[in-house]
N, C-alpha and C positions, 0 to 999 in steps of 0.2 A: 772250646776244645780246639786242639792243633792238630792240625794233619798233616804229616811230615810226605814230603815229596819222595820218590825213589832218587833223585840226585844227592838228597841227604842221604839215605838210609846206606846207598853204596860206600860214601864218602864214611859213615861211620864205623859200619863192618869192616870197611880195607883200615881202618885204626889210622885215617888222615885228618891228623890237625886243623879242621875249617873250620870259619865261625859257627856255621851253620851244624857241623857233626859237635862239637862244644857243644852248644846254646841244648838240642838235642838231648846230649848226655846229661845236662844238668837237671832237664825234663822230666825224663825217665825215672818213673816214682812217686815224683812228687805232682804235675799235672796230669791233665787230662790229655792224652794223647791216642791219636788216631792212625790207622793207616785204608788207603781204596784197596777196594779191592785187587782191581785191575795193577796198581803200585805194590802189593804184594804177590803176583805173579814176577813182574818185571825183576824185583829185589830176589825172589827168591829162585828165578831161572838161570843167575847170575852165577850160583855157586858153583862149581868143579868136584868138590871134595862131596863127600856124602855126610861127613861128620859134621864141615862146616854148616851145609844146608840142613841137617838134624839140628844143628842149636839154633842158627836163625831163627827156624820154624817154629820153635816154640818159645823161644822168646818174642816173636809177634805174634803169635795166638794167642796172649796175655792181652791185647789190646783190642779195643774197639774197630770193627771191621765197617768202612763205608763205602756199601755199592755205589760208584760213579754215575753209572749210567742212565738208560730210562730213555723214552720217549720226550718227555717234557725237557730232560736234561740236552739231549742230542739236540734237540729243536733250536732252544735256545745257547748252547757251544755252537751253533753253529750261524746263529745273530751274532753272539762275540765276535766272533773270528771274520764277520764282514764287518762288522763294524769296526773293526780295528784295520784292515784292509783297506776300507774307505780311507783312514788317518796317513794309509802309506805303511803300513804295519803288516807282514804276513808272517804269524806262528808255524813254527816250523812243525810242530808234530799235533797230532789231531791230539792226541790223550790229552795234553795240556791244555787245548780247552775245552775238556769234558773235563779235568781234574778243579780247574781256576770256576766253572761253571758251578759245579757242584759245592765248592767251596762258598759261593755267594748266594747260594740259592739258601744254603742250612748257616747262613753264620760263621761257617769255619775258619779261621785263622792258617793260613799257610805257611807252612818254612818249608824255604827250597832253594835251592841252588843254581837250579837254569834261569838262564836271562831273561828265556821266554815268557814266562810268568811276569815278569816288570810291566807291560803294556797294562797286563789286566791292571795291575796295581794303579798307576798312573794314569790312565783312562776310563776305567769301567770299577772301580771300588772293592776291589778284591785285598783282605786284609794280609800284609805279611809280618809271621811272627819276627823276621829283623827286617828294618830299613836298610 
């Protein structure tokens, strides 16, 4: 299963040509696709309009919702985020390594757009659905 990051999810709603809003769109329907929890506040706090935030919302209510967080998970986001520290590496936003944690704990495959995600990939085995 994929679980799309809110840097994709923004980038497809504003109707921006990225690989990652692409790759996404081709997604949609045909796999299995996921969204966090916590990543569906982000995406959907985003909106201005009331109508655009009505259609968002239920077009991700059609998908799979995964809570982030947890004890176990905090625990170890936050072994990530020194271990990669230790490398000379500091994740800029906490979410990311609760979202990158979470993704390795269940298997999940990521697509995402922020940079910050790369460490995990390249040090710690966090799958991304592009290279």
């Amino acid at each position: 299963m994929i679980l799309v990051d809110s840097s994709v999810w923004i980038d497809y709603f504003r109707g921006l040509a990225t690989p990652q809003a692409d790759y996404l769109d081709s997604l949609l329907g045909v796999e299995a696709v996921c969204i966090g929890d916590l990543i569906l506040t982000e995406v959907l706090q985003g909106f201005v309009q009331d109508r655009d935030f009505d259609r968002a919302k239920a077009m991700l209510s059609t998908l799979d919702v995964v809570e982030l967080g947890g004890r176990d998970v905090a625990v170890q986001a936050a072994t990530h985020f020194r271990q990669l520290r230790r490398l000379g590496i500091t994740v800029r936003k906490t979410i990311d390594s609760v979202i990158a944690t979470r993704c390795m704990r269940d298997g999940l495959t990521l697509l995402y757009s922020d940079r910050d995600f790369d460490p995990f990939v390249r040090h710690l085995g966090l799958r991304a659905a592009l290279s």
